[in-house]
VEXGUTOR-117431 format. One line per field, with one value per residue (C-alpha): residue number from 0; residue in one letter; x, y, z. Coordinates in Angstrom, 2 decimals. Last residue first. Example, Ala and Ser with C-alpha at 12.3 -4.5 7.8 and 13.67 -1.06 7.14 Angstrom:
// residues 2
seq <- 1, 0
type <- S, A
X <- 13.67, 12.30
Y <- -1.06, -4.50
Z <- 7.14, 7.80
END
This chain:
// residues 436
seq <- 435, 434, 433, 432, 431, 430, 429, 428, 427, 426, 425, 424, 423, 422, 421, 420, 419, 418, 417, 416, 415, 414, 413, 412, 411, 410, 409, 408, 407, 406, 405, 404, 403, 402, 401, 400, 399, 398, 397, 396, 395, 394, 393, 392, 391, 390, 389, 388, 387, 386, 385, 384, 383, 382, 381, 380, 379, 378, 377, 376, 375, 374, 373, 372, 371, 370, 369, 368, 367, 366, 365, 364, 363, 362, 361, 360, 359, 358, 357, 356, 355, 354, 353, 352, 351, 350, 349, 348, 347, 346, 345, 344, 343, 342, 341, 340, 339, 338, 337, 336, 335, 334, 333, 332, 331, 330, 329, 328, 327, 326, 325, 324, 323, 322, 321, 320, 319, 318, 317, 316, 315, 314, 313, 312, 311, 310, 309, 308, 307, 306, 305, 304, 303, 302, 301, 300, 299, 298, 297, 296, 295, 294, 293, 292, 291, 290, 289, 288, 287, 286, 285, 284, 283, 282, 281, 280, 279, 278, 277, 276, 275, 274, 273, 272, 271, 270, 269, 268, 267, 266, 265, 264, 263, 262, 261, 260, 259, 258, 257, 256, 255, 254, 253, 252, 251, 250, 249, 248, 247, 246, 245, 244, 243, 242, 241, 240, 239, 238, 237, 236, 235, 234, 233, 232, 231, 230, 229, 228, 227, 226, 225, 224, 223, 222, 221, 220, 219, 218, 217, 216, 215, 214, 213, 212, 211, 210, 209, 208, 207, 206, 205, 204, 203, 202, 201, 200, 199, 198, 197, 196, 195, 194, 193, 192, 191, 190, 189, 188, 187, 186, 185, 184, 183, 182, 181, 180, 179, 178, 177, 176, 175, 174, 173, 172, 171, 170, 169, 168, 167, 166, 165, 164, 163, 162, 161, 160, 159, 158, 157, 156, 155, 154, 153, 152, 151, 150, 149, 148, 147, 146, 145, 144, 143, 142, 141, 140, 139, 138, 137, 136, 135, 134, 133, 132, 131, 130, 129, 128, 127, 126, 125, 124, 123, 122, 121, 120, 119, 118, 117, 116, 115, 114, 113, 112, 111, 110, 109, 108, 107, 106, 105, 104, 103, 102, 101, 100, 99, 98, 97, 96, 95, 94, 93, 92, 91, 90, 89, 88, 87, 86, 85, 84, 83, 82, 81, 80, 79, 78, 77, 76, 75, 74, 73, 72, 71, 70, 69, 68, 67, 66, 65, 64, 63, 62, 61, 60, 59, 58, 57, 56, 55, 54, 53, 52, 51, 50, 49, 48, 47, 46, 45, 44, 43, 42, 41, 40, 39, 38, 37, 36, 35, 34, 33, 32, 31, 30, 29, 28, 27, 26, 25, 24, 23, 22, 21, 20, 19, 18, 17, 16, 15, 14, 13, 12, 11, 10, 9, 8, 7, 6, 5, 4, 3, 2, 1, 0
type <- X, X, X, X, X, X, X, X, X, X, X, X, X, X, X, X, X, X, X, X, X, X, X, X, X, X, X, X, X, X, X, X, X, X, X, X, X, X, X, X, X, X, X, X, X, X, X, X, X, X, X, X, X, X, X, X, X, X, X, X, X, X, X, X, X, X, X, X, X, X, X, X, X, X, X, X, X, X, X, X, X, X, X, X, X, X, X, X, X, X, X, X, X, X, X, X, X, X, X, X, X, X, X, X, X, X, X, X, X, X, X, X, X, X, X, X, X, X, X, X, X, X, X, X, X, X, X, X, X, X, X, X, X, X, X, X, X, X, X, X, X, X, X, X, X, X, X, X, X, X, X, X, X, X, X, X, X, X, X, X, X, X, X, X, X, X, X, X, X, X, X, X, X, X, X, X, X, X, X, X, X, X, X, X, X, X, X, X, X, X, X, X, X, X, X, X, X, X, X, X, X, X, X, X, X, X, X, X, X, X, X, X, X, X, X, X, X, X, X, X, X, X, X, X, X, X, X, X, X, X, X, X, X, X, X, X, X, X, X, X, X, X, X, X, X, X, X, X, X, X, X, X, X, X, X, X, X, X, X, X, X, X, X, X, X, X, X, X, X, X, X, X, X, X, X, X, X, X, X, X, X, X, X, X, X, X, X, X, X, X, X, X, X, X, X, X, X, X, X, X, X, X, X, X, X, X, X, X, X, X, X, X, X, X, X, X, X, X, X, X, X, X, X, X, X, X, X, X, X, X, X, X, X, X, X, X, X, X, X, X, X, X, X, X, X, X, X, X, X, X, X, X, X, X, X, X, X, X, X, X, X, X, X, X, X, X, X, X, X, X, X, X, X, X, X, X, X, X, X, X, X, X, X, X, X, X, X, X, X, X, X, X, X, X, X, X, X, X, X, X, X, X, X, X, X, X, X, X, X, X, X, X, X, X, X, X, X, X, X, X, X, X, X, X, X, X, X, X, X, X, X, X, X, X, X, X
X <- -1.48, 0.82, -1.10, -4.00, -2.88, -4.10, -7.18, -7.69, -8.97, -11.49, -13.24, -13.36, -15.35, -17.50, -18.28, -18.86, -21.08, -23.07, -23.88, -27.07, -25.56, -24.56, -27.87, -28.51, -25.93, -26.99, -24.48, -25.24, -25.14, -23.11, -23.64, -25.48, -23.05, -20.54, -22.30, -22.45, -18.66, -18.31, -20.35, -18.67, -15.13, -16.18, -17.48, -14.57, -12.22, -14.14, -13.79, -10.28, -7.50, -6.00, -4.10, -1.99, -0.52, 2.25, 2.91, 6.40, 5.56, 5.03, 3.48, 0.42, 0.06, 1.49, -0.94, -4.29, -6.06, -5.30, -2.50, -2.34, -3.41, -6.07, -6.91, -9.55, -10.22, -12.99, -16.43, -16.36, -14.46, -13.11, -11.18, -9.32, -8.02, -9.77, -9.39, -12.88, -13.37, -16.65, -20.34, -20.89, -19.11, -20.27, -21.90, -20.45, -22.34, -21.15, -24.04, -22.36, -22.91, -21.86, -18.25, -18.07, -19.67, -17.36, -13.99, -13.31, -14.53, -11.33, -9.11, -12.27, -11.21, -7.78, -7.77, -9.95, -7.65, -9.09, -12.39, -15.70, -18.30, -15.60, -15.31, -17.08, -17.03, -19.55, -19.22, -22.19, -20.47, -22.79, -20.11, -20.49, -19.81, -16.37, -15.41, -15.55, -13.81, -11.48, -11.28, -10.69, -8.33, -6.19, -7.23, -6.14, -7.92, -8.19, -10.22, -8.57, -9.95, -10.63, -13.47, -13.93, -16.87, -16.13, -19.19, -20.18, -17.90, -14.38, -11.08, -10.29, -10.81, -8.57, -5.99, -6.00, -5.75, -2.41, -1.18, -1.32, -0.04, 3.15, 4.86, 8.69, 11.24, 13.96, 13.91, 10.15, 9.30, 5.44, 5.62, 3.17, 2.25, 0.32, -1.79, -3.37, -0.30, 0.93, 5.11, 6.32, 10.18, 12.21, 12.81, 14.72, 16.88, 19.96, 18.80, 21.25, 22.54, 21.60, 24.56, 22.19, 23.29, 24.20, 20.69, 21.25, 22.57, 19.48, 17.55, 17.97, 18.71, 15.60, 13.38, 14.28, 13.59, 10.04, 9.13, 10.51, 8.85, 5.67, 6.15, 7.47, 3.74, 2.40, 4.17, 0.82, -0.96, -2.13, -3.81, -5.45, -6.03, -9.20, -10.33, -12.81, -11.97, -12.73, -12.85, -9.27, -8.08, -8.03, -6.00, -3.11, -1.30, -1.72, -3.91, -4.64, -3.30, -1.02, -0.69, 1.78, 1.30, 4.17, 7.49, 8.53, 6.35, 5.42, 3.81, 3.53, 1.54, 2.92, 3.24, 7.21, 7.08, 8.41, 9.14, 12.62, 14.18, 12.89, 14.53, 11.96, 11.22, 14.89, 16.10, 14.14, 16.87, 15.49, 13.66, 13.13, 13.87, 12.82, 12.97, 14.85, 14.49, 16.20, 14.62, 17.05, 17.65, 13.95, 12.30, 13.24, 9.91, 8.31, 10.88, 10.46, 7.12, 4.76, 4.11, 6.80, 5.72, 4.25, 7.52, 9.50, 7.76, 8.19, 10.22, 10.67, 13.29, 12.34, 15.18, 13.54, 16.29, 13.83, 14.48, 13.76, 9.79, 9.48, 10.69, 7.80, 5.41, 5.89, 6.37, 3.21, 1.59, 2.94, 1.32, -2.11, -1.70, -0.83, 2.33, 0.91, 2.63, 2.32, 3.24, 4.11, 6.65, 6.77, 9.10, 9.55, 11.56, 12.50, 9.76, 6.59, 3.49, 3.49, 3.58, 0.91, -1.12, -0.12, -1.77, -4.96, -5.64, -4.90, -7.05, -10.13, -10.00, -9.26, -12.54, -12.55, -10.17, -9.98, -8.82, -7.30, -5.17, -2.53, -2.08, -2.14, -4.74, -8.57, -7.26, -8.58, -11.21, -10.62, -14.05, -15.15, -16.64, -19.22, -18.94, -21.64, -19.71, -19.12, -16.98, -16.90, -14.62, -16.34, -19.18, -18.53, -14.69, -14.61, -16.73, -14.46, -11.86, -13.41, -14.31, -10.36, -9.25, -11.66, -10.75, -6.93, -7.04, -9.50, -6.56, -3.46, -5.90, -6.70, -2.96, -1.78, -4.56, -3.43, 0.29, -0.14, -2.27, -0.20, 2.84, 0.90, 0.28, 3.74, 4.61, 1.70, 3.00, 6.83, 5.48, 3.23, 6.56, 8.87, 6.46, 6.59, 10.09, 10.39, 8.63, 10.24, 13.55, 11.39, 10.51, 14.29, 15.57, 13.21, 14.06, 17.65, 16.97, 15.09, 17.22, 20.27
Y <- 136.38, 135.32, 132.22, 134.21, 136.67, 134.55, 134.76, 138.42, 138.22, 135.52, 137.80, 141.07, 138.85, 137.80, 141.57, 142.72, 140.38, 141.24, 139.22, 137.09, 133.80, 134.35, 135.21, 131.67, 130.61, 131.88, 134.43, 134.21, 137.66, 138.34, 139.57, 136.92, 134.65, 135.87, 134.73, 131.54, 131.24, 132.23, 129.19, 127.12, 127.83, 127.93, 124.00, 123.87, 124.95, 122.94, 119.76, 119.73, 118.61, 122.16, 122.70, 125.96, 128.42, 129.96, 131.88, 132.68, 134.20, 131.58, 128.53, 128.62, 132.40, 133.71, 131.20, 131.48, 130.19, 132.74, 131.80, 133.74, 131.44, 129.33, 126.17, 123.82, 119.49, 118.14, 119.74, 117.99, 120.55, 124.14, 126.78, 130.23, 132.90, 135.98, 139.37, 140.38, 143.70, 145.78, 146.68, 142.84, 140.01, 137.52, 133.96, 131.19, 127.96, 124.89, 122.81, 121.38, 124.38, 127.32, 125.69, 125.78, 128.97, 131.28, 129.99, 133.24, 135.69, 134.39, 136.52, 139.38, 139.72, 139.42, 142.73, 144.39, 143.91, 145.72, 143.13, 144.07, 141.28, 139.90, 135.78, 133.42, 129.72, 127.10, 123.22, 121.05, 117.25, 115.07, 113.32, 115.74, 118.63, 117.12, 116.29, 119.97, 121.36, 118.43, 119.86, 123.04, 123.44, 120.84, 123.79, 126.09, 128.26, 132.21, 133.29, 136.24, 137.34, 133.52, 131.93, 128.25, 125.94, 122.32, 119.93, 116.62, 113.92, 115.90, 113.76, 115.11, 118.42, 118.02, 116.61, 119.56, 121.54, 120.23, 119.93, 123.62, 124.38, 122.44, 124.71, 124.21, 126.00, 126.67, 130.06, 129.56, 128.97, 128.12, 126.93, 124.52, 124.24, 121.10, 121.04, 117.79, 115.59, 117.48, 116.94, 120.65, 121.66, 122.02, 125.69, 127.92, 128.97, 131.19, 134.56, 135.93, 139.63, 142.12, 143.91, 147.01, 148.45, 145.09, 143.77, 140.64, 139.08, 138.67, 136.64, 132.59, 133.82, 135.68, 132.90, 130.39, 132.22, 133.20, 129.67, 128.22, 130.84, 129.48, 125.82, 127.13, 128.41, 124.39, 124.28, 125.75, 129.39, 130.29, 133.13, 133.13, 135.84, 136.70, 139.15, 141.67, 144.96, 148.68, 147.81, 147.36, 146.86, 150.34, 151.93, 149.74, 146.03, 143.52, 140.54, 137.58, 134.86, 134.16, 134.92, 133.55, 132.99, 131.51, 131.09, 134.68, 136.13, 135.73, 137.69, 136.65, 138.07, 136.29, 137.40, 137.77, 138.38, 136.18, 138.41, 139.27, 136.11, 137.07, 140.28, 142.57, 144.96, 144.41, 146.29, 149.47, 149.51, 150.22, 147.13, 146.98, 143.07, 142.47, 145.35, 143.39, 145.77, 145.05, 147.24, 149.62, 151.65, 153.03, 151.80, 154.12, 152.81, 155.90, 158.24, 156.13, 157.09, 154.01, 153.63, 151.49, 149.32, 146.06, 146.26, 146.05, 143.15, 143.56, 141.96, 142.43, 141.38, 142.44, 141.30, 142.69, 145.03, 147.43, 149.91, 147.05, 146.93, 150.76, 150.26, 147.18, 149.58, 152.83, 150.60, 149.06, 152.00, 154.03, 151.46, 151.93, 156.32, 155.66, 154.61, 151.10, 147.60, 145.02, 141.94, 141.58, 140.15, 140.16, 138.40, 139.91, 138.68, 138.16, 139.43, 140.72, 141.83, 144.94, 142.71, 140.61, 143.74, 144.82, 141.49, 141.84, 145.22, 144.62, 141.21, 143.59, 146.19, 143.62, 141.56, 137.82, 137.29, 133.21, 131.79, 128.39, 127.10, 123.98, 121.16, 118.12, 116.55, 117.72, 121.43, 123.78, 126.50, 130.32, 131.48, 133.67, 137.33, 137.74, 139.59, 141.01, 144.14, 148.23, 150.23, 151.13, 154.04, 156.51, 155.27, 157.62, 157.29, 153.66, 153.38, 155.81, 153.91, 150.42, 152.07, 153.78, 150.07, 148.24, 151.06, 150.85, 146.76, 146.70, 148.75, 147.13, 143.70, 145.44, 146.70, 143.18, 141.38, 143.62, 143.12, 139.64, 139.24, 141.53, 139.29, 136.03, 137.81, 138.56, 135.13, 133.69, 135.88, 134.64, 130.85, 131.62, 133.05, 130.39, 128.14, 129.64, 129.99, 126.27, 124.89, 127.26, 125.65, 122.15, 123.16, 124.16, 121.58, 119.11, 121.70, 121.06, 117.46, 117.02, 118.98, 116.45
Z <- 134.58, 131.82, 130.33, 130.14, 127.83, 125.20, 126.21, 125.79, 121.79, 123.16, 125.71, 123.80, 121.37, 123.77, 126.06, 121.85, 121.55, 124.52, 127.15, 126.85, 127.07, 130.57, 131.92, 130.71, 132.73, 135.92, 137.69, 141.21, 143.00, 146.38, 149.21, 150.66, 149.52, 151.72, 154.95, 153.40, 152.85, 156.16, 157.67, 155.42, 156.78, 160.40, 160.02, 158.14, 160.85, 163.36, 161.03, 160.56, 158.07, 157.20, 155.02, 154.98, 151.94, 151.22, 148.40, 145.92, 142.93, 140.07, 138.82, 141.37, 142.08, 138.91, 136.85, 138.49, 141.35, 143.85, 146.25, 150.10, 152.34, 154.00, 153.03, 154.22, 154.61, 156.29, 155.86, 152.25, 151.12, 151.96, 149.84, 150.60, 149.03, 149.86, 148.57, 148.35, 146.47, 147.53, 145.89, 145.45, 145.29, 142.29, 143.20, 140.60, 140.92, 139.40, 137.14, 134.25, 131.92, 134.28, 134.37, 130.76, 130.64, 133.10, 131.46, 129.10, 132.33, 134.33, 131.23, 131.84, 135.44, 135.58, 133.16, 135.94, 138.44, 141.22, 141.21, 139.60, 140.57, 143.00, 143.25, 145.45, 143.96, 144.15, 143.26, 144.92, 144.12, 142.10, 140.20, 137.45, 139.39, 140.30, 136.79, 136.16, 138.86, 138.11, 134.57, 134.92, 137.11, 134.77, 131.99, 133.95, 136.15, 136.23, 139.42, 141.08, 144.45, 145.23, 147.86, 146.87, 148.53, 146.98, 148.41, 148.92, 147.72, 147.04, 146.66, 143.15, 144.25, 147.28, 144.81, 142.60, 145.33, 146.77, 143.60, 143.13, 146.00, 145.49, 143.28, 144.04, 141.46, 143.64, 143.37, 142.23, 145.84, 146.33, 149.72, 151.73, 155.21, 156.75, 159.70, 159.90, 159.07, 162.73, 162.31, 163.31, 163.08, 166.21, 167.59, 166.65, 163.58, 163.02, 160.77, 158.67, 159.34, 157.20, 155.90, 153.79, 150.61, 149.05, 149.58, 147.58, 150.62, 152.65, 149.56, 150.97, 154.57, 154.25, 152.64, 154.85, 158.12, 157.10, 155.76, 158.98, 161.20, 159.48, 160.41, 164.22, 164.25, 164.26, 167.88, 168.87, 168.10, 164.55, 163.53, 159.91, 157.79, 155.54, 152.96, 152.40, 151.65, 152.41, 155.96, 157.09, 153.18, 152.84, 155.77, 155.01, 155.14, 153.33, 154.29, 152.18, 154.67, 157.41, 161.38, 163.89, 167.52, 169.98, 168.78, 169.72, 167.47, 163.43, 160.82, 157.37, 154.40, 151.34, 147.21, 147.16, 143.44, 140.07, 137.17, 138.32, 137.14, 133.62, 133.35, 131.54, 134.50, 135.64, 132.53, 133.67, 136.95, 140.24, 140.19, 144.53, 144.55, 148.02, 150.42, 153.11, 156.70, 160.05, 162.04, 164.47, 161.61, 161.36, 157.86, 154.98, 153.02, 153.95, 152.32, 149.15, 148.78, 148.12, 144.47, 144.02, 146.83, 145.00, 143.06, 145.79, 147.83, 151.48, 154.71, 157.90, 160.72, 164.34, 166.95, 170.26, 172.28, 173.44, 170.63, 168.43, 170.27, 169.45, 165.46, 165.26, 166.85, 165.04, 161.38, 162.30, 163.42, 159.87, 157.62, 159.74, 159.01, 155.54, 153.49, 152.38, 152.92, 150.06, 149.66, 153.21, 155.48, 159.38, 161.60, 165.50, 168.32, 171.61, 174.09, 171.70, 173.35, 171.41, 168.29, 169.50, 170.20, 166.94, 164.71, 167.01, 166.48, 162.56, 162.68, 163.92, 161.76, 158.66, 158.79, 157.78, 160.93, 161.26, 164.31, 165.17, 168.01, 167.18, 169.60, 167.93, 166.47, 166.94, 166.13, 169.18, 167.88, 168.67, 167.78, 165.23, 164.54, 161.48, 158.26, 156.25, 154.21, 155.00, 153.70, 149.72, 148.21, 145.49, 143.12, 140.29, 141.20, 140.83, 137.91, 136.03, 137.02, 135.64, 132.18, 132.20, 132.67, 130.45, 127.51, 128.01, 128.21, 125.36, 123.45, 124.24, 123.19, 119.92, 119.43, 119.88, 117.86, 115.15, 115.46, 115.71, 112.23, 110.46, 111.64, 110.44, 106.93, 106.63, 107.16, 104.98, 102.27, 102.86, 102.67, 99.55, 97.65, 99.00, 97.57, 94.36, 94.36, 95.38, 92.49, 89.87, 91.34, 90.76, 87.10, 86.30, 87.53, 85.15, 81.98, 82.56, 83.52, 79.79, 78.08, 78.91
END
């Protein structure tokens, strides 16, 4: 009977010692977190006021090699091509349409400054209502909520869905507010339609570097689709406003060359990022990618990867300095494994490029508005279009040149020589990857 008394009491000494070592480790694990948590606050803080400082010191850039295209006819079907890499001209092209405009008008935007461009849109979309034109619009709330709210009190004639505005702080940690409207979209009367990286306002005319597509051809009544479905879908949650819902035209598009695809996390659909991981996988010659915010995962990754390996000539544009600088050093983290097999990265100078495009094999492109990271791809809602045509690419690569030569390659062995501090800094921020 000693002997089990004496045995229990040797195993309840057992467990007090391991709860002991388990409740250290515990406390040592929260230490840990709250440490690499303040240290990551505080590279943030430091990157960001180092980047602003920059900024001012250097003042607002203008000015950037960019070079005028040609309409180009699709070789199936009978969809109309052009691609705006410079926002002065796209702008005087996007409100000519508008002024052009007969029966309607759908625009939506990420983000839509209160300047002297933002007000000509609002001017000519409220002047073509007045004429009896239906003009719906669109924009992002949160991407606005520096813009003054008197601005954003479109004219009552246009019917106006500020989507998700977070006027509550409990939205900013509601998880089915995370997700943003992230497109550009303008569409009219059936006939043209434009997409891509755009915004709209006075900087990104010349300031930035980005590029839109215009789209002419039963291929636009794709785009009106996207438009249409995502205001009927998110109308009613404006319960300030009774916007009306939006009956469809038009017959839907079947062209296998000009396909568009929705990211829509309502109904959690993220076929983008399929549709470049297969184009990567298919690549035998070359992978040109143009992306304002470069942070792959690991599936990314690896068919980059996989595709140098095979022989294929990888390259990616990306900004030297872009306006994100935290996206920036979380892309930095992957910089050496794709340096090591061979891809070429080529860093913007002197300006942000907003691009997000792609082109391979001079066959296949895509123009839209996802960057390769996780918000984009697994997140906001996007749309982007592929393209199965050899003009386009043709056009694709010979912008994607002109680019280059304003850019710097980063070499790998250049690479190695960063500070330690620029590594460490590095590997305390991955983590944060996953939510970018």
């Amino acid at each position: 009977m000693f002997f089990f008394i004496s045995l229990l009491r040797d195993i309840a000494g057992i467990f007090s010692g391991v709860g002991r070592i388990l409740r250290a480790v515990r406390g040592l694990f929260v230490r840990f977190i709250v440490v690499l948590t303040v240290f990551q606050v505080a590279s943030i803080a430091v990157l960001t006021f180092l980047s602003q400082l920059r900024k001012r010191r250097e003042g607002p850039g203008e000015g950037f090699p960019w070079a005028e295209h040609d309409e180009i006819e699709t070789e199936q079907g009978e969809g109309k091509l052009k691609v705006f890499p410079f926002g002065v001209r796209l702008y005087e092209e996007m409100l000519r349409e508008i002024e052009g405009a007969e029966k309607y008008v759908y625009l939506e935007t990420f983000i839509w400054k209160g300047d002297e461009l933002g007000q000509r849109f609002v001017d000519a979309l409220a002047k073509k209502a007045r004429e009896g034109v239906s003009v719906y619009v669109i924009f992002d709330g949160f991407a606005n909520l520096v813009v003054s709210r008197e601005f954003k009190n479109f004219p009552d004639e246009i019917h106006l869905l500020n989507f998700r505005p977070m006027k509550h702080a409990a939205e900013f940690v509601n998880p089915r507010t995370i997700f943003r409207d992230h497109r550009k979209i303008l569409c009219v009367d059936g006939r043209v339609a434009f997409m891509g990286g755009y915004n709209i306002g006075k900087l990104y005319a010349a300031g930035w570097r980005d590029t839109h597509l215009r789209i002419r051809g039963s291929e636009v009544n794709e785009i009106e689709n996207a438009f249409v479905d995502f205001w009927n879908t998110h109308h009613g949650a404006d319960r300030l406003r009774n916007l009306p819902r939006i009956e469809p035209t038009g017959g839907r598009a079947w062209n296998s060359h000009l396909v568009l695809h929705r990211n829509d996390p309502y109904m959690r659909i993220f076929p983008i990022r399929a549709v470049y991981l297969e184009a990567i996988d298919r690549a035998s010659r070359n992978i040109y990618l143009t992306h304002a915010y470069f942070i792959p995962d690991r599936a990314m990754r690896a068919g980059l990867i996989e595709a140098a390996r095979r022989g294929v000539d990888v390259q990616i544009v990306l900004p030297r300095e872009s306006n994100h600088i935290t996206a920036d050093w979380l892309g930095r983290r992957y910089f050496y494994e794709l340096l090591e097999v061979g891809v070429k990265i080529h860093r913007y100078k002197h300006i942000m490029i907003h691009s997000k495009t792609a082109t391979i094999d001079g066959k296949w492109s895509t123009i839209g508005t996802a960057n390769i990271d996780r918000l984009s791809l697994l997140g906001n809602y996007e749309v982007n279009l592929e393209i199965y045509s050899e003009k386009l690419a043709a056009d694709m690569e010979e912008m994607f040149e002109l680019d280059k030569t304003n850019c710097e390659e980063l070499t790998r062995e250049e690479w190695e020589r960063r500070p330690l501090a620029a590594k460490v800094v590095e590997r305390a921020l991955e983590s944060l990857g996953p939510l970018v």
